[in-house]
N, C-alpha and C positions, 0 to 999 in steps of 0.2 A: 666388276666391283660388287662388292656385298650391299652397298646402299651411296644412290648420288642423289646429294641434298641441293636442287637447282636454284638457281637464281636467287640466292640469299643474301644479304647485308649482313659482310663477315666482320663483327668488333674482333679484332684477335688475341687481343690482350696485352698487344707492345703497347698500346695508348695511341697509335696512329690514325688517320684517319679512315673509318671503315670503307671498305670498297665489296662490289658486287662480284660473284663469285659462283662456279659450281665448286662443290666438296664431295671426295669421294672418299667412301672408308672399305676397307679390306679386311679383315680376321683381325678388328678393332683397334684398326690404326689408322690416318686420315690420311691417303696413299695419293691424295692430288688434288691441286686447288686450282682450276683451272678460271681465268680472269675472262678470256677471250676465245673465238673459237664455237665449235659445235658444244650442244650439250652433252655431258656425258651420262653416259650411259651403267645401268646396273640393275644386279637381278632385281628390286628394288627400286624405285625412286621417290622422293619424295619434292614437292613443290613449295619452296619455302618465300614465295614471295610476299611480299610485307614483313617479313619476319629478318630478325636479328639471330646472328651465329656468335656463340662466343663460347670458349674454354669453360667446361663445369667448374661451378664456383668451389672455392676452399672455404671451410669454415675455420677461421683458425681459434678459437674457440669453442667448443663444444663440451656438453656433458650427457653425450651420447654411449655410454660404458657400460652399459647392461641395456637400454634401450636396443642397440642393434643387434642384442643374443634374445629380445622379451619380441620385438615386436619383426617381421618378415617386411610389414610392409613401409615402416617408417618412414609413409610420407609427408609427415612436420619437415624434413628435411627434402627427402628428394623431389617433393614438388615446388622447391622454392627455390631448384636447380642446382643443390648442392652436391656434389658428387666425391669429395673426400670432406670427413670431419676430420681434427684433430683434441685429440681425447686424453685423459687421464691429466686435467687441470684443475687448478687453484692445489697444490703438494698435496689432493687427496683422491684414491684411487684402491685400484681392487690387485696390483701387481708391482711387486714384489709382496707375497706376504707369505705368515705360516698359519696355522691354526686360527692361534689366537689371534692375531693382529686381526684376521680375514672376518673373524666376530666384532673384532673394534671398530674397523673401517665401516661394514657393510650400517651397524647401530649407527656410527657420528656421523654417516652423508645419506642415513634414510629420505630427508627430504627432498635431497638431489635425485636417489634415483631408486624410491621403495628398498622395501629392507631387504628386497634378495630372493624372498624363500620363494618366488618361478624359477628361480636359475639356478642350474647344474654348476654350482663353483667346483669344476672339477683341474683347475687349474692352480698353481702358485708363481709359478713364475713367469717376468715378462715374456719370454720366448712362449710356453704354455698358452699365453693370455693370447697373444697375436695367431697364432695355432687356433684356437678357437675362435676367432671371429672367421679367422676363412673356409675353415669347417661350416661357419654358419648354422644352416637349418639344413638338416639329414644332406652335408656335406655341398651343399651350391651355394654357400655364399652368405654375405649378410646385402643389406638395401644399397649402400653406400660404401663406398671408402674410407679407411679409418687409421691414420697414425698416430704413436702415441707416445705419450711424455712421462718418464720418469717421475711419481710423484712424491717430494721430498720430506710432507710432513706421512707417508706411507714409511719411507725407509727408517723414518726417527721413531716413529710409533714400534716398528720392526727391530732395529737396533738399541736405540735408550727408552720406550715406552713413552711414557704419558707426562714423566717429570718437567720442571723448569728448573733446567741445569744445563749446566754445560756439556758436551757429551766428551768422555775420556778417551784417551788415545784409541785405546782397543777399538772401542764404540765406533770413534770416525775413521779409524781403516776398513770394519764391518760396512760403514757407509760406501764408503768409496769402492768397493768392492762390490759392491750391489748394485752399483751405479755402470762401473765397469763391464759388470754380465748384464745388465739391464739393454747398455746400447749394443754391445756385440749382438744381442741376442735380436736387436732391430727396431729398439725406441729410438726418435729423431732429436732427443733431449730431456730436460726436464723441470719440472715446474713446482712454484710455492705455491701456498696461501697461509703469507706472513700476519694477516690477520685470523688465523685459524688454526685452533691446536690440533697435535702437539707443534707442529713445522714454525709456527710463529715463536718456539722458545731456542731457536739454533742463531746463535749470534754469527756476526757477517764473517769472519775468522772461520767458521765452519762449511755457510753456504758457498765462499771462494776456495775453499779446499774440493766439493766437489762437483762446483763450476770449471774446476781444473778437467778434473778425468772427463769433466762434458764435451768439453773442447777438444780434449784429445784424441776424440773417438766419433768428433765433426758436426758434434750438437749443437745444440742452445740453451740459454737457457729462460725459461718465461714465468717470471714472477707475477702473482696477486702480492703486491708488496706493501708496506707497513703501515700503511695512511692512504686514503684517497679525502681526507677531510682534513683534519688539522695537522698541518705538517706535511704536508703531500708533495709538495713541490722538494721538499729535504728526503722525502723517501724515496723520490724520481731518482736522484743525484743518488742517494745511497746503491740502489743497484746498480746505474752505470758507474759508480766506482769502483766496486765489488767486483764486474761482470770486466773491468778493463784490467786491473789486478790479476785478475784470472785467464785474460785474452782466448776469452768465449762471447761470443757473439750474445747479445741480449734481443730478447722480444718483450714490451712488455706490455700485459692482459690487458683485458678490458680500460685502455688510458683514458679514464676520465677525470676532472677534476670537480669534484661534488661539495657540497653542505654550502652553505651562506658565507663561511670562510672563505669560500675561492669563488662564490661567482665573477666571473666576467676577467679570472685567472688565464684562458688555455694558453694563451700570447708566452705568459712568463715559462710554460712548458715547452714552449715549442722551441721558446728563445736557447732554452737550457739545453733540450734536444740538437738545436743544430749548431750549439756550439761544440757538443759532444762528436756530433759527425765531422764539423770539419776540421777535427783533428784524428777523425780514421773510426771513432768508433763503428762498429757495425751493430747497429738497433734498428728492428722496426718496432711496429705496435699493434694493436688491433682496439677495436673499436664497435660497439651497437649503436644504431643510428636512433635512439630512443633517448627520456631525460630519464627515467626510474632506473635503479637495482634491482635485484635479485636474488635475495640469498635467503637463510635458515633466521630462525627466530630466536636461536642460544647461539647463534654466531656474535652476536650484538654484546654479549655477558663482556665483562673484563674478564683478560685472560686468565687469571688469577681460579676464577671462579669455574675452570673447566681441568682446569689441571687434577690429574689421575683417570680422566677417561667421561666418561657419559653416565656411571651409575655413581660418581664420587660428584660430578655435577648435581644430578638429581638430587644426593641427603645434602647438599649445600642448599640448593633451591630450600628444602625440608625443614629446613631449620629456621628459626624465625630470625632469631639474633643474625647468619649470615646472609639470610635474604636483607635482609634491610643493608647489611654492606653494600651487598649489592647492586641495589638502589641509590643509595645515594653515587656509588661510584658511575651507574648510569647515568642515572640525571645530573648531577650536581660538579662531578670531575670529569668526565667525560670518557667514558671506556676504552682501551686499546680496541676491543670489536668493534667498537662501533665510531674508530677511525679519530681518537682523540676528544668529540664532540658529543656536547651532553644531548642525549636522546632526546628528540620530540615525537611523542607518542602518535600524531595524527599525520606524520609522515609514515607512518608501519602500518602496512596495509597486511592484514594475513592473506594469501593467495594458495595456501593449501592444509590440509591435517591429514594427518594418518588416520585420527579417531573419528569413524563416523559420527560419532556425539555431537563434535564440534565444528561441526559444517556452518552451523550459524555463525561463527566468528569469519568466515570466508566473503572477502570482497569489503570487509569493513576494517577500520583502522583501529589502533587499540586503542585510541583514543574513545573512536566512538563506539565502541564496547561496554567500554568503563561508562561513560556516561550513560547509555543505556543500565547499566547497573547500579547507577550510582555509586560507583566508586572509583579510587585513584587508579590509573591504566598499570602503574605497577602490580598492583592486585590481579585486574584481567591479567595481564603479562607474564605473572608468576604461576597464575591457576593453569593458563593454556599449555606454560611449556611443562609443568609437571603431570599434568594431563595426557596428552599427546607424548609424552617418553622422551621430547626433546625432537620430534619429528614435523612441526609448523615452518612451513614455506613464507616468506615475504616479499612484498615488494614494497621497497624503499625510495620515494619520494625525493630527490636530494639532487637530482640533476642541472643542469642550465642548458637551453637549446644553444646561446650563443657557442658556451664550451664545447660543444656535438659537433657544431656544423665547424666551427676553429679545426679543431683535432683532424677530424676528415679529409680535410684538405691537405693536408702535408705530407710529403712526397714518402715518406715510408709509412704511410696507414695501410692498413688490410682491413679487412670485414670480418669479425666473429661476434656469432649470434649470444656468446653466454648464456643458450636456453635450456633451461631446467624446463625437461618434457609431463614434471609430476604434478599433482596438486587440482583442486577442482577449477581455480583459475591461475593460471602460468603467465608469467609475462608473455604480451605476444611477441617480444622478439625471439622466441622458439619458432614459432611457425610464418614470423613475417620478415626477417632480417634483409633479405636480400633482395625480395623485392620491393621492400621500404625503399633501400638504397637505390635502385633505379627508377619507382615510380614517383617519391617524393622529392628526394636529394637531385635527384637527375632532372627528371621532367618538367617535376611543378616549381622546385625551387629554383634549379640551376646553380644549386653548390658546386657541382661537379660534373663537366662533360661524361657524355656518353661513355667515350673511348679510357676518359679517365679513371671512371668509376668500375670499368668494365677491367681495365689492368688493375685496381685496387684490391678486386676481388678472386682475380686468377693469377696471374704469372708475376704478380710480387710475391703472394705468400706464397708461390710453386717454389719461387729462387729460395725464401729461408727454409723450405721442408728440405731444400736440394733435388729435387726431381730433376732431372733428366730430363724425361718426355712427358711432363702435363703443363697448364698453366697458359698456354699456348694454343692457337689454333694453327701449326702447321703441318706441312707434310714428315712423317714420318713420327710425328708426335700420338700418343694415346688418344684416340677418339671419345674422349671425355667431353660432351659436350650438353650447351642449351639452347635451343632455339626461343625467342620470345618476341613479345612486340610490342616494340618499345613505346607505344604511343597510348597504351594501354595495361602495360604492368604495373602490378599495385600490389599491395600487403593484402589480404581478406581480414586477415587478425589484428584485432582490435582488445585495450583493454577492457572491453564487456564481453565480446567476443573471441577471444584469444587463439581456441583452436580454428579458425576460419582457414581454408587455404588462401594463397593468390587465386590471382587470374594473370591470364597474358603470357604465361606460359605455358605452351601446347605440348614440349617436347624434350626430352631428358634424357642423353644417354649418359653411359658407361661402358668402355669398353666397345665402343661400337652397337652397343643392345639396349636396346627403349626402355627404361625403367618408368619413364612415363611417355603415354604416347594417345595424341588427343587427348591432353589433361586430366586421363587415367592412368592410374599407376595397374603396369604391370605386374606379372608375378614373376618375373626377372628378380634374380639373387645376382648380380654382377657386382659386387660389392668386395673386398677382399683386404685384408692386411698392409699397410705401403707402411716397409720396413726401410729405414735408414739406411742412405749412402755411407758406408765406410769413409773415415777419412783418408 
């Protein structure tokens, strides 16, 4: 054997109870688990005793989409034992596009993931895009695994542009068609962000038209959907109506329920959730083990106020008569971006700029900005985003721990980190996601067993990607794996400290090959494309 990992505490990922083991792997496949018996033997071995074996984690959230073509060694991710991301969420992304769309996309998600100009966009279409991540760096590969999602407000940007309208016949057969070669070509599905233009103006008539061809071609589909604050619980129901209409399987993103409106709400989710299942639906969800958001700082605007694109936002912002619209539709009505609920300023923390100017606004809230200036935080607020071109990072205040640790526990939760890798301070659920989930959830609080939290993270989200052989620690299955220890794994990242690694985890493959090994990341590229099962 290429490498026999002895005497290790194998979690596997069924959720059963872990048992002790030798593991052996072969040309990056785990070719024997032997329980009992002599040790075995290989060119290789490794001594993994105190330490825990478990399936590399899935991210099923990610907004790693130019991170793993920018950076070789992306260890935010692979030291925190991630070994597939899942990419091109919340309906915006870099594939399917042409030209112009590819200049619209790259300006409206700058703060997700810089504007671009290191990377070779030498690609437009899905097939193209996934072609290039396994090309990687001068052809071996990118850090991690990465599959990807269809995103819906890219194909509208693509098809009917920037409008709030309806899209006409022509327009949603061009969709559905895009959608069509998007999965043949080997996306696992596809995704909104029904609070984010333009994909936020496609009424539900549209998004089950092509939640149809998603299914038929063995997707999913995973909404950022219409409300996570007032109305949320009606916007939960609105996609599994939509997604059963359509008899396509739903995921859906980051499930939290946020703002003062829903605290001490998840119960009435969950109620809704497994009434859904036990009449057949097929839903899971995913989840960050943190109480803050994450997003852009003109994501917040009512949508009104973004429509025709990012340079038709900015001479709105410009304008004095419709900035003060806008204002008061912030505070006073309560925006569609910002989830029904009238904004409170010292909940908006900025945690990034494009402009080095405005680095001082970084790590403070706009509240306390404006006080610092003595003036109202709309003013800061207005200044920064016309400033910055519409590229300020935040992080959103709005959580409840009781909703976190609710949602986690239910039998179709997964782990995704939602980590925007940009910004001089990032949420640290980029770089601490999953070992939050076992050092905190697991160890210290005991929300969630070991073995439960260990299949929460592998071989549930492996069944809705449809893999085959991940998710899993057994024989004949991808040697995708993490060693750790358990008594000791913990997050490093912190909101002061965000980029920190873990600890506790010594050992990271992919494919059978150390991407981290002794808690250094190798220069192993084993990372590759994981294109969709055919239905």
């Amino acid at each position: 054997m290429d490498l026999a990992i002895r005497d290790v505490s194998v979690v596997d990922g069924t959720g059963q109870t872990p048992y002790r083991a030798d593991v052996g792997i072969t040309a990056g496949r785990v070719t024997e688990i032997r329980r009992e018996g002599p040790p075995l033997g290989g060119r290789r071995t490794l001594d993994a005793q105190g330490l825990a074996l478990a399936p590399g984690f899935i991210d099923m959230h990610a907004h790693s989409d130019l991170a793993l073509l920018r950076d070789p060694d992306h260890s935010a991710k692979a030291a925190q034992g991630v070994t597939l991301e899942v990419i091109g969420q919340d309906g915006l992304s870099y594939a399917p596009v042409d030209d112009r769309t590819l200049t619209e996309v790259r300006r409206s998600i700058t703060g997700w993931n810089g504007n671009g100009d290191d990377i070779d966009f030498s690609w437009r279409s899905v097939g193209e895009y996934l072609d290039r991540l396994d090309h990687g760096f001068d052809g071996e590969g990118i850090a991690v695994n990465a599959a990807y999602l269809i995103p819906q407000g890219t194909l509208r940007m693509l098809a009917v542009g920037w409008e709030d309208r309806e899209a006409t016949p022509q327009e949603l057969d061009r969709m559905r068609e895009l959608v069509a070669t998007g999965m043949r070509e080997g996306a696992v599905g596809m995704s909104s962000g029904l609070t984010y233009t333009p994909g936020m103006y496609a009424k539900d008539a549209e998004l089950t038209e092509l939640c149809r061809v998603v299914a038929e071609h063995g997707g999913y589909y995973c909404p950022h959907h219409r409300s996570y604050g007032a109305g949320a619980l009606a916007a939960y129901e609105e996609m599994m109506t939509l997604t059963r209409e359509a008899g396509c399987p739903l995921h859906l993103a980051h499930a939290t329920m946020n703002f003062g409106v829903n605290e001490g709400k998840a119960p009435d989710l969950l109620a809704l959730l497994d009434k859904e299942l036990a009449e057949g639906a097929d839903i899971t969800l995913d989840t960050y083990p943190y109480t803050p958001g994450c997003t852009t700082l003109v994501a917040m605007l009512p949508s009104w106020a973004s429509e025709g694109g990012p340079e038709a936002t900015l001479d709105r912002l410009k304008d004095d008569g419709t900035a003060e619209r806008i204002r008061h539709h912030m505070e006073v009505v309560g925006a569609d971006g910002c989830h029904g609920v009238p904004i409170e300023w010292d909940t908006i923390e900025i945690s990034g700029v494009t402009a080095p100017a405005l680095a001082p606004y970084v790590g403070r809230t706009v509240q306390a900005s404006a006080d610092r200036r003595g003036e109202a935080p709309w003013v800061t607020a207005r200044r920064l985003l016309i400033a910055d071109s519409l590229g300020s990072t935040i992080l959103q205040h709005v959580g409840h721990e009781e909703n976190v640790r609710a949602i986690m526990r239910h039998r179709v939760h997964t782990g995704g980190s939602d980590g925007i890798l940009r910004g001089d301070k990032p949420h640290p659920r980029a770089y601490g996601t999953f070992p939050h989930y076992l050092g905190r959830y697991v160890r210290e609080l005991g929300v969630l067993s070991l073995e439960e939290c260990v299949a929460h993270l592998t071989a549930r989200p492996a069944a809705r990607l449809r893999l085959p052989d991940r998710g899993l620690v057994r024989e004949g299955y991808r040697a995708d794996l993490v060693l750790f220890d358990p008594a000791t794994v913990a997050a490093g990242s912190t909101f002061d400290s965000p980029r920190t690694f873990p600890t506790g985890i010594p050992h990271v493959l992919i494919d059978g090959r150390f991407v981290i090994e002794d808690g250094r990341r190798t220069d192993v590229l084993a990372g590759r494309a994981i294109r969709g099962t055919p239905a």
